[in-house]
C-alpha positions in Angstrom: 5.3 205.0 27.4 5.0 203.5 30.9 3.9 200.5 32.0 0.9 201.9 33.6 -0.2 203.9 30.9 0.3 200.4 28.4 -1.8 198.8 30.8 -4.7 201.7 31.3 -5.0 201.8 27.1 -5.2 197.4 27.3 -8.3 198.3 29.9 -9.6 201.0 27.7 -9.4 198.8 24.4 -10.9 196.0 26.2 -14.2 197.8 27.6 -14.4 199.5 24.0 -14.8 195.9 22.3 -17.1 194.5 25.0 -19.5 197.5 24.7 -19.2 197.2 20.6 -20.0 193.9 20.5 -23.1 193.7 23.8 -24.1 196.5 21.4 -24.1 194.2 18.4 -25.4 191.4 20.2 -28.6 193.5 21.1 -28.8 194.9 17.6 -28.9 191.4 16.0 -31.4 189.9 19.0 -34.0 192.9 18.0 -33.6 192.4 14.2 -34.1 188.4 14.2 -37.2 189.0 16.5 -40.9 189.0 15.8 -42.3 191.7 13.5 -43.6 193.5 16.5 -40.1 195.6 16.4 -40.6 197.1 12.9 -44.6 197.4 13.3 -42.9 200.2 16.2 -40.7 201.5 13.8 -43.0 201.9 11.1 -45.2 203.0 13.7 -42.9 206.1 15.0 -42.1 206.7 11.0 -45.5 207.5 10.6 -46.2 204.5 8.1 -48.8 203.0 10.3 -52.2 204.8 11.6 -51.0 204.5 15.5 -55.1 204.4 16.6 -54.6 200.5 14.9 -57.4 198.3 16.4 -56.0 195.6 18.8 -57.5 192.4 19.3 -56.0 189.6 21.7 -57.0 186.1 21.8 -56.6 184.2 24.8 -55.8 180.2 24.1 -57.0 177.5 27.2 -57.5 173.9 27.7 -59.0 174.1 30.9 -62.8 174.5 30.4 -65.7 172.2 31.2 -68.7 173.6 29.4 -72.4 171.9 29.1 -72.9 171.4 25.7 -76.5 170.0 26.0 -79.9 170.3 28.9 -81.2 167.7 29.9 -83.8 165.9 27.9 -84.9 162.7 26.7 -82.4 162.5 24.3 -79.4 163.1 26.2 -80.6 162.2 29.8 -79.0 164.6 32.7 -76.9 166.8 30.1 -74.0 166.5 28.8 -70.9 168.3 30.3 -67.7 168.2 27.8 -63.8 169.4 28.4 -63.6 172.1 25.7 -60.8 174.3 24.3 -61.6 178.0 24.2 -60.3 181.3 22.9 -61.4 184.0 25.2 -63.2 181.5 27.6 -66.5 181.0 25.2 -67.1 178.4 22.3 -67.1 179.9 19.6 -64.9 182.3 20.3 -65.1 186.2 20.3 -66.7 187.4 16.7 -64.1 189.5 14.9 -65.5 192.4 13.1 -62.7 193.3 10.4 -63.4 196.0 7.9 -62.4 196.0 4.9 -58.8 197.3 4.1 -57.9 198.5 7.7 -54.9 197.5 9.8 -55.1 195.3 12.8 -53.1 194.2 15.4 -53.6 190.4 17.0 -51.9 189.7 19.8 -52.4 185.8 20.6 -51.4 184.0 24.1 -51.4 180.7 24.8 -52.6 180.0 28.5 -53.2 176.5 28.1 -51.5 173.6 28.7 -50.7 172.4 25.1 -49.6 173.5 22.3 -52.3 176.0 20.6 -52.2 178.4 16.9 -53.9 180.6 15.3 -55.8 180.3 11.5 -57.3 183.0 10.4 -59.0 182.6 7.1 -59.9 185.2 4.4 -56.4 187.0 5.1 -53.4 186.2 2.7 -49.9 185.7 3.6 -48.6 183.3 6.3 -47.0 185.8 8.2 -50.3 187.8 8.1 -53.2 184.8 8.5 -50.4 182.2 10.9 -49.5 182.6 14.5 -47.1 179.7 14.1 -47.3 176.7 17.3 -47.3 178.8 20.6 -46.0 176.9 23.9 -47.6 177.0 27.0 -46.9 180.6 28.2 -46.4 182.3 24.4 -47.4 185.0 23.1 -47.1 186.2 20.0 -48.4 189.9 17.9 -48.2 191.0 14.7 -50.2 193.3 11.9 -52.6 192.0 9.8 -53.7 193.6 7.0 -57.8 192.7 5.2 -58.0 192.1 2.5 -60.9 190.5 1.6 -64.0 192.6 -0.4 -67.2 193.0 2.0 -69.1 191.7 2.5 -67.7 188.4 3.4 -67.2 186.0 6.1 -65.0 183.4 7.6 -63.6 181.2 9.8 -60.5 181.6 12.4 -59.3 178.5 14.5 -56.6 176.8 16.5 -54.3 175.0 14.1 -52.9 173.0 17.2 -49.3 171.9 16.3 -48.8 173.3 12.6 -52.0 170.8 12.0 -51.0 168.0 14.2 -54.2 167.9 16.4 -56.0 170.5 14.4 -59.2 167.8 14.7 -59.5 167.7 17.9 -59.1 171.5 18.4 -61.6 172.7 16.1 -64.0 169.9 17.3 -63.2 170.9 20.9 -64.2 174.5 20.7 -61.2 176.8 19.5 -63.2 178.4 16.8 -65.0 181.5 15.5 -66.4 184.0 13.1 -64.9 186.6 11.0 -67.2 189.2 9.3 -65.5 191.7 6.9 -68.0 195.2 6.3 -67.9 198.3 5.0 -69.5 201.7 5.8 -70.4 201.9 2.1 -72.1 199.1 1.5 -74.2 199.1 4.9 -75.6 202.3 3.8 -76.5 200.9 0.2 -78.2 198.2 1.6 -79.1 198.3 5.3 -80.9 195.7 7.1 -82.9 195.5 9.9 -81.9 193.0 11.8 -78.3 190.8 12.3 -77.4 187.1 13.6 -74.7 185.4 14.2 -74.7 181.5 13.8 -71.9 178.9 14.1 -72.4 175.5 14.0 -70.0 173.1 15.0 -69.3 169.3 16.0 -68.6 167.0 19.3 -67.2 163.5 19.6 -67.4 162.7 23.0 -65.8 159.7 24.6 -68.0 159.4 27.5 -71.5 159.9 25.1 -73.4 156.5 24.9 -75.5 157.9 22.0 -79.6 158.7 22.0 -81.1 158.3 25.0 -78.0 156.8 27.1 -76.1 160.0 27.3 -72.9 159.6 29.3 -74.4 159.2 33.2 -72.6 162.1 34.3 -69.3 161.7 33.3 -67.1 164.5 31.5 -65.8 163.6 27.9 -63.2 164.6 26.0 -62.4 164.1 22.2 -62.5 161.0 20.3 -60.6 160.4 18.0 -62.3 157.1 16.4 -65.8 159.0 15.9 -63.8 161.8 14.7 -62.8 159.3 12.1 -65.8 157.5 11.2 -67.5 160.8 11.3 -69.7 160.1 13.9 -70.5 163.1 16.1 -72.5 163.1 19.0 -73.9 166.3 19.4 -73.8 169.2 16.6 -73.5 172.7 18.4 -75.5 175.8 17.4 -73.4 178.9 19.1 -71.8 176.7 21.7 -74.5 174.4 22.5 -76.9 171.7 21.4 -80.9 172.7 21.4 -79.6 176.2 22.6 -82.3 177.5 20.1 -85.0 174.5 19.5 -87.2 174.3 22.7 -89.5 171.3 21.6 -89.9 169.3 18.0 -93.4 168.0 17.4 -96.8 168.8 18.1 -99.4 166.0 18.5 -96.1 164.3 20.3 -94.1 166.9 21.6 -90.3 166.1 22.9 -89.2 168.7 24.9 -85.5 169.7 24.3 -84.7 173.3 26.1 -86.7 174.8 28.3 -84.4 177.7 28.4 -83.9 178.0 24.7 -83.1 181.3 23.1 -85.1 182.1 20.2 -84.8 184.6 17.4 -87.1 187.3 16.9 -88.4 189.1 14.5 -91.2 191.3 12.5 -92.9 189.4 9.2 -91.5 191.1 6.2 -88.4 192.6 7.5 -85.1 192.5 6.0 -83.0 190.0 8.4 -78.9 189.1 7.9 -77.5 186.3 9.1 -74.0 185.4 9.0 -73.6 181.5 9.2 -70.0 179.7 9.5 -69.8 175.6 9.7 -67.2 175.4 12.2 -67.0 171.1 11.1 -64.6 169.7 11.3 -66.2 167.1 9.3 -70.0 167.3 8.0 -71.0 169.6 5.2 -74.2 172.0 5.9 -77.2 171.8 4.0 -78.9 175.0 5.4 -82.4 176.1 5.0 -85.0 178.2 6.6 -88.5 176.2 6.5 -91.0 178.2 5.1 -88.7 180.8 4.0 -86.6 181.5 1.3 -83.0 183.1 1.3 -80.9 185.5 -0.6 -77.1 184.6 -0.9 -74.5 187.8 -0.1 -71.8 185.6 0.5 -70.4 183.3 -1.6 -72.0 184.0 -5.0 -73.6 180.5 -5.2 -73.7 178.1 -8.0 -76.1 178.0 -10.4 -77.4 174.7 -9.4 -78.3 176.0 -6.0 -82.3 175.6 -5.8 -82.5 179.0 -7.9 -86.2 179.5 -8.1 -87.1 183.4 -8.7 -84.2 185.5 -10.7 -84.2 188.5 -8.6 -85.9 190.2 -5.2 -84.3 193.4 -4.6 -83.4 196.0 -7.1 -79.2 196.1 -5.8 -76.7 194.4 -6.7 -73.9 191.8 -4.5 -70.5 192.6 -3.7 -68.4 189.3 -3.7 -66.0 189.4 -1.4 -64.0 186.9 -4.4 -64.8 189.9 -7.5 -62.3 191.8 -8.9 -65.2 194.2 -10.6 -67.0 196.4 -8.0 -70.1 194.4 -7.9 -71.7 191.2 -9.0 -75.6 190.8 -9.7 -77.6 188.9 -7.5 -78.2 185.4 -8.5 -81.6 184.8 -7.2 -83.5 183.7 -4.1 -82.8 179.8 -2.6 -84.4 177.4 -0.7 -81.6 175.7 0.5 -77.6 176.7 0.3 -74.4 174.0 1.1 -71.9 175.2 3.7 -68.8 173.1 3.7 -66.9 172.9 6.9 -64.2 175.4 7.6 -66.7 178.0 5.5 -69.7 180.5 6.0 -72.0 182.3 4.2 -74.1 185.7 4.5 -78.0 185.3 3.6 -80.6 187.7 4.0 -84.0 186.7 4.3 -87.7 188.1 4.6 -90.2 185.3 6.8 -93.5 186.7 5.0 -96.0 185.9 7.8 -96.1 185.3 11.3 -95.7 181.8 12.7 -92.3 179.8 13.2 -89.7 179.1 11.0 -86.9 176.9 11.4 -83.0 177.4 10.5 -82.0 174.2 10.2 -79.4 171.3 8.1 -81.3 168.9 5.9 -79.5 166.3 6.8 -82.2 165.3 9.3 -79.8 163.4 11.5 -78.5 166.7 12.8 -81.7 168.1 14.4 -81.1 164.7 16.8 -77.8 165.8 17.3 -78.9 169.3 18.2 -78.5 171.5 15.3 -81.0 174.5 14.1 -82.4 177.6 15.7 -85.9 178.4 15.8 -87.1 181.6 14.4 -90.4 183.6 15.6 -92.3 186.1 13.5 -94.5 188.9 15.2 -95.6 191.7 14.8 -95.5 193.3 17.9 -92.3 192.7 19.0 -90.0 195.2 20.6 -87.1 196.1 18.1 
């Protein structure tokens, strides 16, 4: 064999080995990746419904958000730096239903570090983004789980929980209601809400009647501790739903506020979550009572009439198909990081008021007003 040709076959062997082992190298880089590779493979197998739903959440830092008017409370407003999935606190509601496929894509466009928590799904790979950099994405395919109805909470978990606090109590929160088509026929409603509550600790508040002259706050972290919040949100905001308290001395709160409403003796849902991080919920309607979906309560829950409709409860923690309905309540505890689905009927026109017991919090701005009439557009 010639020279040449020796060297031609030393070229050819060469190239071979580089192209086996780029190949390799490309094989082993797609295999050690996120499971977004084999959701496409299971995807083009047919295992996986291709019409999945998708759902991105958007992580930022950046916002500035009024979390309270003007009012003799909190003199000219309070303006606080929040933390926000999708731009709004709290952040998009997530409608899962039960059993179905989804795919969450999560990107961080903030500045720190941000997660994803979502709770009522099993699994870490399913219910965990893991920490996400500035600039990260991540997406992967969650499978529900969870009986309906139910609900839950999602949240940032900030740096696998370092800093969880301050992102919960900054915003990155929301709502997770699991349905079926099945149950919504057996026992349709007329009306739906959606409620989160939530708490601030602001470094720049002053407290009652001082507010914080203008300046922009962000967490603190030794309120947080003492568990003293400033303000307590209702869907984003303090007083968003309570325009006044009192009558023969009235303090205005909102002047804009949005209130709920709806027709005496209707069937009404609401799905409640207590975003925390720290105070438990003592919820009530006043002058109404309220019929518990969602957790099965306990039996020493203000019980006071064994049964109001003639249907039974799914729980979305039963292994049977259904569970009997334990009763109507006056008053239900929501612990933070948990929510609960009630249905009640307000039996006469007037006002009602959706409110904590803990009567601290309707200082803080907690509670949503709720107007009966009769001749209200539906």
């Amino acid at each position: 064999m010639s020279r040449s040709t020796q060297l031609l076959l030393l070229l050819y062997s060469s190239l071979f080995a580089a192209l086996l082992a780029a190949s390799y190298n490309i094989m082993a880089s797609i295999s050690s990746s996120s499971s977004l590779f084999e959701v496409l493979a299971e995807e083009e197998n047919g295992l996986i419904n291709t019409d999945i739903r998708n759902i991105t959440l958007i992580a930022d830092d950046h916002a500035i958000i009024k979390v309270s008017p003007d009012n003799l409370l909190h003199p000219g407003g309070i303006e606080y730096k929040m933390m926000t999935f999708n731009g709004t606190v709290p952040g998009p509601l997530l409608k899962f239903k039960e059993g179905e496929s989804v795919r969450i894509t999560m990107i961080n466009d903030g500045d720190l570090v941000h997660s994803l928590n979502l709770h009522g799904i099993t699994g870490p790979s399913q219910a965990l983004s893991g920490p996400l950099n500035p600039g990260e994405n991540k997406t992967w395919i969650l499978k529900v789980s969870s009986k309906a109805p139910s609900i839950f909470m999602y949240h940032c978990d900030g740096d696998n929980l370092n800093g969880v606090w301050e992102h919960v109590a900054s915003g990155m929160y929301g709502s997770i209601t699991v349905g079926s088509p099945t149950y919504d026929q057996k026992h349709p409603v007329a009306k739906e809400f959606y409620i989160a509550f939530s708490e601030v600790y602001n470094t720049a508040d002053k407290g009652l009647f001082k507010g914080t002259n203008g300046t922009i706050g962000s967490f603190d972290l030794g309120k947080f501790v003492e568990a003293g919040p400033d303000l307590i949100l209702t869907n984003g905001m303090a007083y968003k739903h309570i325009p006044w308290i009192g009558t023969v001395s009235r303090i205005p709160l909102n002047s804009d506020a949005e209130i709920f409403d709806v027709k005496p003796g209707e069937p009404t849902r609401w799905y409640i979550i207590n975003a925390g991080p720290r105070k438990s919920l003592e919820f009530n309607f006043a002058a109404a009572m309220i019929d518990v979906l969602y957790p099965l309560p306990l039996l020493n829950q203000h019980i006071v009439e064994n049964s109001r409709y003639d249907r039974s409860s799914i729980s979305a923690n039963s292994t049977s198909d259904s569970d009997e309905s334990s009763g109507l309540r006056y008053l239900i505890s929501i612990p933070p990081g948990s929510g609960t689905i009630i249905e009640a009927i307000f039996p006469e026109q007037g006002f009602y008021f959706g409110n904590d017991h803990d009567l601290a919090s309707i200082l803080y701005g907690s509670g949503f007003v709720v107007s009966a009439v009769d001749n209200i557009i539906s």
